[in-house]
N, C-alpha and C positions, 0 to 999 in steps of 0.2 A: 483631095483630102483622104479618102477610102487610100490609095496606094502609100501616103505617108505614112498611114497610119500603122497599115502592115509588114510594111521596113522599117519597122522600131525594131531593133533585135534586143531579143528579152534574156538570149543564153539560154533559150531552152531548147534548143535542136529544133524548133518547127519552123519551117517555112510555111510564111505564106502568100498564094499569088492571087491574084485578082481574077477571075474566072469569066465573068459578065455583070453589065449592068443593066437593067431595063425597067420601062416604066411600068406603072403602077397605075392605078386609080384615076385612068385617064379623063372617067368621069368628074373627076370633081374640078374647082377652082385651082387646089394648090395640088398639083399632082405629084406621085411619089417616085421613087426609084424600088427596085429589089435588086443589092449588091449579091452575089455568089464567092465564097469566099473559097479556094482549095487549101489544105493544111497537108503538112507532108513532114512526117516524123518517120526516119530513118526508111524503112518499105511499109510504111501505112500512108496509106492516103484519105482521107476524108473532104467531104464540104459542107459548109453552113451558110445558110442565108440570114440575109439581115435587111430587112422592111425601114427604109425612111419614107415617115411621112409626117403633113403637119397636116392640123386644119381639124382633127377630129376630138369630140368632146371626151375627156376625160374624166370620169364621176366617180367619189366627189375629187379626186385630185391625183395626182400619178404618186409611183412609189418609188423608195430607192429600195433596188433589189440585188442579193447579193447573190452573184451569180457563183458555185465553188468548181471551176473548171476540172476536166478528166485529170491533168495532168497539172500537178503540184497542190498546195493547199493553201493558196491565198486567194481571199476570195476579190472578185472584181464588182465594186460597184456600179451598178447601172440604173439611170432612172429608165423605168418601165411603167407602161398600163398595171392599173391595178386586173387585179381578177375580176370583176364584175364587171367591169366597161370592156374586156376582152369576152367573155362570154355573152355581152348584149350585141357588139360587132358580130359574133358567130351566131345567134340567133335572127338578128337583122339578115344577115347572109341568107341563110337557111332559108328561110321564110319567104324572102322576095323572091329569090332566086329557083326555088322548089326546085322540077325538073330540069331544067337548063342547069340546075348548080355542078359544076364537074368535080369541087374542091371537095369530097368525101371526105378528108383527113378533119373535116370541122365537124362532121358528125363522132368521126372518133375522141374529136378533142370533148364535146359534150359529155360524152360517156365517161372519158376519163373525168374531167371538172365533176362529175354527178357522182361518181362511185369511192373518188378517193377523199374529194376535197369541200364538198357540199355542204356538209357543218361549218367549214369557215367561213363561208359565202357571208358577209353583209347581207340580208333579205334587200334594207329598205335601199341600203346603196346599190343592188342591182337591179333595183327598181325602176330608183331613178336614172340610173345609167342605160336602162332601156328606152325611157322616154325619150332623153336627151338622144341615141344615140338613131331612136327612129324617126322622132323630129329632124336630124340631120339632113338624114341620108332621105327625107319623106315618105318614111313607109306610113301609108297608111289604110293597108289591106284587111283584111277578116282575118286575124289570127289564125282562130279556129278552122277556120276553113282551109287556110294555106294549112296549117297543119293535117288535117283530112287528108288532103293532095299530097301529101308527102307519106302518111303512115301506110297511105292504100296504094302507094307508085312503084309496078313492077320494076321501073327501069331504076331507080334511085337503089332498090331490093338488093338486082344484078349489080351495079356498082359498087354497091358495101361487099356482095362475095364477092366478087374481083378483088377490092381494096385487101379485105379482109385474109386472102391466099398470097397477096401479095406480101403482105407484111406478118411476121411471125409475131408482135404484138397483139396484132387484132385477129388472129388464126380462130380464138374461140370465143368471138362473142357474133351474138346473131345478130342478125335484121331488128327482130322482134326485141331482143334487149337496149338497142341504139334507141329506137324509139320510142321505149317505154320510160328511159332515160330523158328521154329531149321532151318528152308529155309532161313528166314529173316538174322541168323546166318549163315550159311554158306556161303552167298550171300557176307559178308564182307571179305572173304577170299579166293574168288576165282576171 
């Protein structure tokens, strides 16, 4: 399906090939794929990923999101997670996962959700999109406490500079801002 989809030729110079697929979320029942897509517009080359999966709760219901690609101006609809059930999955994450979590880019996704977009947030929808989405997955640890373990964890610290030198996005925010960000978030749901 993935390879049909990307020999549509749409007449815009990009190619695109199929890079990898693999799975996903080995843990649960219905497990997922991560497709890798390569696009190649004249000497650029770029990739994007694309997460299939089912089986996880959506609160209170997904959206249709218009996505306006780099290249032309029509937008593409796509049904996607709302915003609150995508930042309960990344708190869920975060949380269970503390030390062992390698996925850094979720702490940066935090800060982003927290600094730009936090007024739109629904409260009581990512409320309950926490419940739902730790009932799920069965978290049911000390909040607080996972959070402690994560605000006082040198090696999680070291990982954000790494992440943070790696990426000219996140060059200037610190440790200390990430998670006074993700406090600010957890604070709504305890």
């Amino acid at each position: 399906m993935i390879t049909s989809i990307i020999n549509i030729d749409l007449e815009d110079n990009a190619k695109l090939e199929l890079e990898n697929i693999s799975s996903i979320r080995n843990e649960d029942i219905y497990k997922g794929f991560r497709v890798v897509i390569n696009v190649k517009i004249e000497n650029m080359k770029e990739n994007f990923q694309i997460d299939i999966a089912t089986g996880d709760p959506i609160t209170p219901k997904e959206i249709n999101y218009q996505y306006l690609p780099i290249l032309g101006d029509n937008k593409i609809n796509l049904w996607a997670y709302n915003i609150e059930s995508v930042l309960a999955e990344k708190i869920e994450t975060i949380l269970s996962r503390l030390e062992a979590n390698s996925r850094i880019r979720d702490y940066y996704d935090i800060y982003l959700i927290y600094t730009k977009d936090w007024k739109n947030i629904n409260k009581n929808n990512f409320k309950k999109a926490v419940e739902k989405t730790f009932e799920k997955r069965e978290f049911n640890e000390d909040i607080v406490k996972s959070f402690t373990i994560i605000k006082n964890s040198k090696l999680l610290q070291t990982r954000w500079e790494g992440y943070s030198k790696k990426y000219n996005y996140a060059k200037n925010i610190s440790f200390i801002e990430v998670i006074e960000c993700l406090d600010k978030v957890i604070t709504e749901i305890i």
